[in-house]
N, C-alpha and C positions, 0 to 999 in steps of 0.2 A: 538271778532272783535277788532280791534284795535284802539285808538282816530284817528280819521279825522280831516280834515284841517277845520276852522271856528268851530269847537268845543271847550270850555272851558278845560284848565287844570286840571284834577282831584284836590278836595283840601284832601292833604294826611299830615300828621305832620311826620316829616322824620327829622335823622340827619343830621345837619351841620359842614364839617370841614372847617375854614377859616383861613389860613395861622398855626400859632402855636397858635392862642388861643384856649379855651376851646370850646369843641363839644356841639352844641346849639341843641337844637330840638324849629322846625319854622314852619309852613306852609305852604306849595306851594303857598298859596293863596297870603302871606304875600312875599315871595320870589319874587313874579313875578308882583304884582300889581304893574302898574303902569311905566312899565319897557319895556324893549327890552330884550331878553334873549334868547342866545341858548343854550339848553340842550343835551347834549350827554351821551350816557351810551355804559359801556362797559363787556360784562361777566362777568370778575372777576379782578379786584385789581394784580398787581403783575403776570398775564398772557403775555405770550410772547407780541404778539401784542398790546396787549393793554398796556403795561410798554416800550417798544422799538418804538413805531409808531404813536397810535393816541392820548395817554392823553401828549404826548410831543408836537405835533404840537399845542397844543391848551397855552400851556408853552410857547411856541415859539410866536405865533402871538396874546398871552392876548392884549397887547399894542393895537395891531391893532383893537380887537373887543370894550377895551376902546375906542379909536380913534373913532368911530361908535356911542360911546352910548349904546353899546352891553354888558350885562352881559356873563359870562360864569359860566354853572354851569356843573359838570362833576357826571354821579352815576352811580354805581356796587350794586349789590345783593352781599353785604360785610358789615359786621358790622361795629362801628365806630372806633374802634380801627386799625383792617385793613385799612382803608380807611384814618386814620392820622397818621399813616407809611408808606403807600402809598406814600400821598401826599408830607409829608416830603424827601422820598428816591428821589420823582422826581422835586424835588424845586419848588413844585408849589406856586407861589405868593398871595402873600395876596389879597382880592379879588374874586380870582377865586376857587368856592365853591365847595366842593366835596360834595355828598350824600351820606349817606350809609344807603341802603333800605335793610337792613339786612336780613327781613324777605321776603319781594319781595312782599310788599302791594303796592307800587308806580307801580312797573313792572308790577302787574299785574292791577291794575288798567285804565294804561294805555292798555294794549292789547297785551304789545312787551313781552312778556316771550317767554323763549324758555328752553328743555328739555336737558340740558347736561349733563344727568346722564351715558351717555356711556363712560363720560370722568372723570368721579368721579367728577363733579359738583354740577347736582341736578339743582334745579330751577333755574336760570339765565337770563338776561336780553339779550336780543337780540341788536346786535349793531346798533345804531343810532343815528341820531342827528334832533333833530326840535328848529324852530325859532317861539319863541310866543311875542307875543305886548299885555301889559295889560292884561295877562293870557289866551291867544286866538290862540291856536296853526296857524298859519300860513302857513308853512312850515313842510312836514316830510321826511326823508330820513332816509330808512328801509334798510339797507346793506343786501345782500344775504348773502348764509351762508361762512364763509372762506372767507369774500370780506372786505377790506378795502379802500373804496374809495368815497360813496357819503355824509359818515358822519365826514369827516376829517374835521381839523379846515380850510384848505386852501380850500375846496368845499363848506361850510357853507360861507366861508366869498364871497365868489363869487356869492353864490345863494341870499343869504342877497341883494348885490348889482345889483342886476338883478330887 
């Protein structure tokens, strides 16, 4: 089953990439206390959609989620080195935190895995995005499969504002 809304954020110790410095391993606990934050995940690092559509929109409108007070943090079932070639290939700004749940304890912790081994995957994160306040999930938006639309940066920042 999957975390629910009014339910606390799993606390999982996972890597951090933050712009070019060095990959920190942190908390969830410590990441989000005390904060505003939405979180998105996406399959895999370097996958069509996810490198062409949705970790760009979130590139796109960081300002705007600063502007808010809003953290952004972005994770893939990808270890940390993927994850800060990633981040680097897509100019993501300083700030805005990539995760690399390499082993898929966050993913699974939460509920959102999904089976992409038909596609030479293996365990992966299901796409989504939730809005948590002081580590308190709020908000969750569970894309269908092949769907790109309720966890984009420009749906979040509207649901946020709702």
């Amino acid at each position: 089953m999957s975390i629910q809304i009014g339910q606390p954020f799993p606390d999982i110790e996972i890597a951090v990439i933050d712009g070019d410095g060095p990959v920190a391993r942190l908390s969830t606990a410590h990441l989000l206390a005390g904060r505003k934050a939405v979180l998105f995940a996406v399959p895999g690092a370097f996958t069509p959609t996810c490198s062409e559509r949705h970790l760009p929109g979130y590139v796109k409108h960081f300002a705007d989620f600063q502007a808010i007070g809003v953290d952004v943090l972005g994770m893939a079932v990808n270890d940390a080195f993927v994850m800060k070639a990633w981040a680097a290939s897509q100019h993501v700004p300083p700030g805005l935190k990539l995760l690399a749940d390499g082993n898929g304890v966050l993913t699974r912790a939460l509920g959102l895995e999904m089976d992409g081994s038909a596609y030479g995957l293996g365990m992966r994160s299901r796409r989504f995005a939730l809005y948590a306040e002081n580590g308190i999930v709020k908000q969750l938006h569970v894309e269908s499969p092949g769907e790109l639309r309720v966890s984009t940066a420009e749906a979040m920042l509207t649901a946020i504002h709702q």
